[in-house]
C-alpha positions in Angstrom: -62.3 149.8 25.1 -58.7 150.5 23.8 -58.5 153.9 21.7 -56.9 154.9 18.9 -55.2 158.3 17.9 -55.4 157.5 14.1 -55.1 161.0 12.9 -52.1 161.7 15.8 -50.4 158.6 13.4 -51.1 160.0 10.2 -49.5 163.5 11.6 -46.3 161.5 12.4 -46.2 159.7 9.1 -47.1 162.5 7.0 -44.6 164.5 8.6 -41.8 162.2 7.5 -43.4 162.3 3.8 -43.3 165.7 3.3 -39.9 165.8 4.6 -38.5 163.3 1.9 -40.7 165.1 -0.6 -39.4 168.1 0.5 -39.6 170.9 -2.8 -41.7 167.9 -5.1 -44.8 169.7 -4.7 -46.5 173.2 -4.7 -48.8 174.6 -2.0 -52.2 173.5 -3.9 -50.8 170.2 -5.2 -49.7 169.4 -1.4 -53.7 170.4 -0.5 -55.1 167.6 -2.9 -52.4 165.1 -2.3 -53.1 165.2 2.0 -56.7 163.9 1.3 -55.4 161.3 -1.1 -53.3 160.0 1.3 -55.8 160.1 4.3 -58.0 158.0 2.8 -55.1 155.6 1.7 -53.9 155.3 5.4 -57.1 154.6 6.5 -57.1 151.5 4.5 -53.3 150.7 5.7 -52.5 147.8 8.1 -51.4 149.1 11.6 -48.4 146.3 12.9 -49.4 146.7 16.4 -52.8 145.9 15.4 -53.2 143.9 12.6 -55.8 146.0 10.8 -56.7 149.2 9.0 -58.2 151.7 11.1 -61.2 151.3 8.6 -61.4 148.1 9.3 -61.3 148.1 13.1 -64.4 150.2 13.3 -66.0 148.6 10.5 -66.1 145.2 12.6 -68.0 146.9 15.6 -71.5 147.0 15.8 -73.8 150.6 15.4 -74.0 151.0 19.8 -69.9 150.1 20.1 -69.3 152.7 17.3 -71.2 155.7 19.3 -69.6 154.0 22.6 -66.0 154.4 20.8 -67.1 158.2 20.0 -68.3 158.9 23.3 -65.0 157.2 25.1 -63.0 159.0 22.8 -64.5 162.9 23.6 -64.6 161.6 27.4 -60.9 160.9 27.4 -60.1 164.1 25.2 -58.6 161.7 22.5 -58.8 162.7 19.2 -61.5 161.3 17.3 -60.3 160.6 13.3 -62.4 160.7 10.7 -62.3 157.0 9.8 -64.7 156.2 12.8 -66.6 159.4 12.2 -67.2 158.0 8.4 -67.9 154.4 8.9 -70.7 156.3 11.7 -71.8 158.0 9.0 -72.3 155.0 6.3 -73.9 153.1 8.6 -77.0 155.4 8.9 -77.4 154.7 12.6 -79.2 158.2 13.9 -81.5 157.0 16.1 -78.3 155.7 18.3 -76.7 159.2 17.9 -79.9 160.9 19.7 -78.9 160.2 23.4 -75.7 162.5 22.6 -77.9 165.6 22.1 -78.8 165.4 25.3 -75.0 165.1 26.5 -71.7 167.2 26.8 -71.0 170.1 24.3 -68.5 167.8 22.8 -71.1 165.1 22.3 -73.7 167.1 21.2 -71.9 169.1 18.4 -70.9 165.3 17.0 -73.8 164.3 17.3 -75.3 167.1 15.6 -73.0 167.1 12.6 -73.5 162.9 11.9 -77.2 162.9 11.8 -77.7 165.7 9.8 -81.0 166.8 8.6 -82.7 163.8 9.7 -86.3 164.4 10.2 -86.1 162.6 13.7 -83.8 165.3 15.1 -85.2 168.6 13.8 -88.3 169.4 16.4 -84.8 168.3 18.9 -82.7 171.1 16.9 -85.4 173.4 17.5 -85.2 173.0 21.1 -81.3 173.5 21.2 -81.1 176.4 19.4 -83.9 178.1 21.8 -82.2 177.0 24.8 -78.0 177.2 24.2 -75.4 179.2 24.7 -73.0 177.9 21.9 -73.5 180.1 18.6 -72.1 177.7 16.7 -73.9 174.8 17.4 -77.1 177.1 17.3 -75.8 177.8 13.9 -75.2 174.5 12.8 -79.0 173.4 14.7 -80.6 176.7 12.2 -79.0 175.3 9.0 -80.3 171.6 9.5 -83.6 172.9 10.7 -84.0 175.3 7.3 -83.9 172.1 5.6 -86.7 170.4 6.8 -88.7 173.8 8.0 -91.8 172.4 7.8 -91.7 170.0 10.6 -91.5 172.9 13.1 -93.4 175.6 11.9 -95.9 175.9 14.6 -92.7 175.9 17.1 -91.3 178.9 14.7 -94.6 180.6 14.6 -94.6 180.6 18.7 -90.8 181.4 19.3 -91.0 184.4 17.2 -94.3 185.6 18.7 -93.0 185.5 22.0 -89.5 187.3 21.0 -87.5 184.3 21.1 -84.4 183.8 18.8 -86.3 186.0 16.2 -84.0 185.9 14.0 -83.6 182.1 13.6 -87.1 182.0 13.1 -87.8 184.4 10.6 -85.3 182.2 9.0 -86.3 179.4 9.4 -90.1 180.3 8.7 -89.2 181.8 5.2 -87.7 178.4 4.5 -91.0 176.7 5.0 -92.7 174.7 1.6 -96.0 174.4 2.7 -97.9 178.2 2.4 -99.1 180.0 5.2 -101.0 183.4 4.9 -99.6 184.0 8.5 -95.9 183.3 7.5 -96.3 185.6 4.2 -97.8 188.4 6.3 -95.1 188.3 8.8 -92.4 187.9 6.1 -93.7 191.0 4.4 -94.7 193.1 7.7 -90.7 192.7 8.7 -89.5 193.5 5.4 -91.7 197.1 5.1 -90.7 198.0 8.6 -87.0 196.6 9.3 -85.2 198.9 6.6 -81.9 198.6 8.6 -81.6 194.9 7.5 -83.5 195.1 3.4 -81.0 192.8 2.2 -82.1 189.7 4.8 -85.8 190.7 4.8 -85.3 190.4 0.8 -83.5 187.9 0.6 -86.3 186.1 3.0 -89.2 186.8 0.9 -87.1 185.4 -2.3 -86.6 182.3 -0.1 -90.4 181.8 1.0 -91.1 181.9 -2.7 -94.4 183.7 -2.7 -94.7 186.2 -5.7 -97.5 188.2 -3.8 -94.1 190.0 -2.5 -93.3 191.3 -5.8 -95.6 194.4 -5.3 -93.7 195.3 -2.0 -90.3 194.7 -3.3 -90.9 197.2 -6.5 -92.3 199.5 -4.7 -88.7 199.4 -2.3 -86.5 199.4 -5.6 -87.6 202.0 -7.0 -87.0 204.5 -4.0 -84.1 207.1 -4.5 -82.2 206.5 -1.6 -81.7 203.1 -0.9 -77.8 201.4 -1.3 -76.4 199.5 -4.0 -76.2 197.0 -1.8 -79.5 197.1 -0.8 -80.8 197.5 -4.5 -78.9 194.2 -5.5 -80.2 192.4 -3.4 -83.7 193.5 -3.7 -83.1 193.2 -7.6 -82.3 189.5 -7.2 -85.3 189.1 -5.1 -87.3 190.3 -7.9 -85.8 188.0 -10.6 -86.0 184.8 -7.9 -90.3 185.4 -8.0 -90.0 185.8 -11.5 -90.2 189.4 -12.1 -87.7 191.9 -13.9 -86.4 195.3 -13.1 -85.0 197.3 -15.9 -85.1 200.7 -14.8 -81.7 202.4 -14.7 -79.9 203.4 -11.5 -76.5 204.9 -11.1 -74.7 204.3 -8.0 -71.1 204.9 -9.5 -70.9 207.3 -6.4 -72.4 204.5 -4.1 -69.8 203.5 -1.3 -70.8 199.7 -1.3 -70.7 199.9 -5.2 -67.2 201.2 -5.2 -65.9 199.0 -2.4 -66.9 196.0 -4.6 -65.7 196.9 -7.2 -62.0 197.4 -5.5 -62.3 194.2 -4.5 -63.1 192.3 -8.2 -62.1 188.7 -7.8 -60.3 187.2 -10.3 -60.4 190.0 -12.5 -64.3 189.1 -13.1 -65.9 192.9 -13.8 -68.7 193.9 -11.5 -71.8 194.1 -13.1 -73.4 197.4 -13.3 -76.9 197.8 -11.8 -78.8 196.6 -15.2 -76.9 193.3 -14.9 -74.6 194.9 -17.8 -70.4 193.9 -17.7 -68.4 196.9 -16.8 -65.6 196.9 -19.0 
């Protein structure tokens, strides 16, 4: 099978562009023009092969296209996004799942063209447990959070046992379908983990259940926690529906007056009410 360095191409010809348009544009109008002309060279005859690169791998069938991708990380040439998005319109998963079981290269494309398909995430699961790569364990958490439900029991176990603990209180607070078990351990590792409040908060206003309200009032109100850490509990609140009024000052707080030296785009930092700081 012959490869192509499409994107190696569109380097070479966009180089020469820019050169004759050399002062025409500004920074941000050259970041929305690039895309613009991707996609147009992607749909641009090739003379030495008589077709768009579009076209090319929209003639070959779903097991040439993940034989192309597989050629192409095998002989370290770069694989453009035209074959990577005619894989991706042709909804063809299931012929993707024999690359999670290959290289590092293989797996991470793999991973990032099926997505959150159902079919892969009790796969995922067993990834994340067992690699080394943070960022395909990363990118295994965030597909798996979307479809939690499917491997709760797996979750439940893993964190049990100590493994990737993290990832699994994660991924449990994502899950839909209540458990008292998940709500007790949600709530057990928020009253006793007060070095990280703001994730075991921000897990309990994932999970949804408003039995935490109780729990995260009675952390609110105590006199020495961060702003930081009363922010986030105070969103908590409102995301189970409840409302905390009381007033706080923290105009001494470090993390209060490190965000506000850091206002982006002149937006004022609201107070700890929810009040605009003029």
């Amino acid at each position: 099978m012959k490869l192509y360095d499409f994107d190696g191409m569109f380097d070479e010809k966009l180089s020469d562009y820019i050169a004759k348009n050399k002062g025409k544009y500004s920074e941000s109008e050259w970041e929305d023009l690039i895309p613009v002309l991707y996609r147009k060279f992607g749909d641009t005859v090739i003379k030495s092969l008589g077709k768009s690169p579009r076209a090319l791998y929209g003639e070959m069938s779903g097991e040439e296209l993940v034989k192309c991708l597989r050629a192409h990380l095998k002989q370290g040439v770069p694989v453009s996004g035209f074959l990577c998005g005619v894989i991706e319109e042709r909804n063809i998963s299931d012929k993707l799942f024999p690359l999670l079981d290959g290289t590092a290269a293989e797996k991470e494309y793999a991973v990032n063209l099926i997505g959150a398909d159902n079919r892969a995430i009790k796969k995922y699961m067993e990834m994340l447990v067992r690699c080394d790569d943070a960022d395909l364990k990363e990118k295994c958490a965030e597909y798996i959070k979307e479809k939690a439900d499917i491997v709760i029991p797996e979750a439940l176990e893993n964190y049990k046992n100590g493994v990737e603990r993290e990832y699994m209180l994660e991924i449990l607070s994502r899950s839909v379908v209540p458990q008292e078990e998940i709500f007790n351990i949600l709530i057990k590792e928020f009253r006793t983990d007060s070095e990280n409040m703001q994730v075991r908060a921000a897990q309990l206003a994932a999970y949804g259940d408003e039995r935490a309200l109780p729990y995260l009032f009675e952390r609110i109100d105590e006199d020495d926690i961060s702003y930081l850490d009363f922010r986030e509990l105070k969103f908590a609140i409102e995301a189970l529906g409840g409302e905390y009024i009381a007033e706080r000052d923290f105009s001494e707080d470090a993390g209060y007056l490190l965000l506000k030296s850091h206002e982006v785009r002149n937006q004022p930092l609201a107070d700890t009410n929810g009040k605009k700081q003029n």
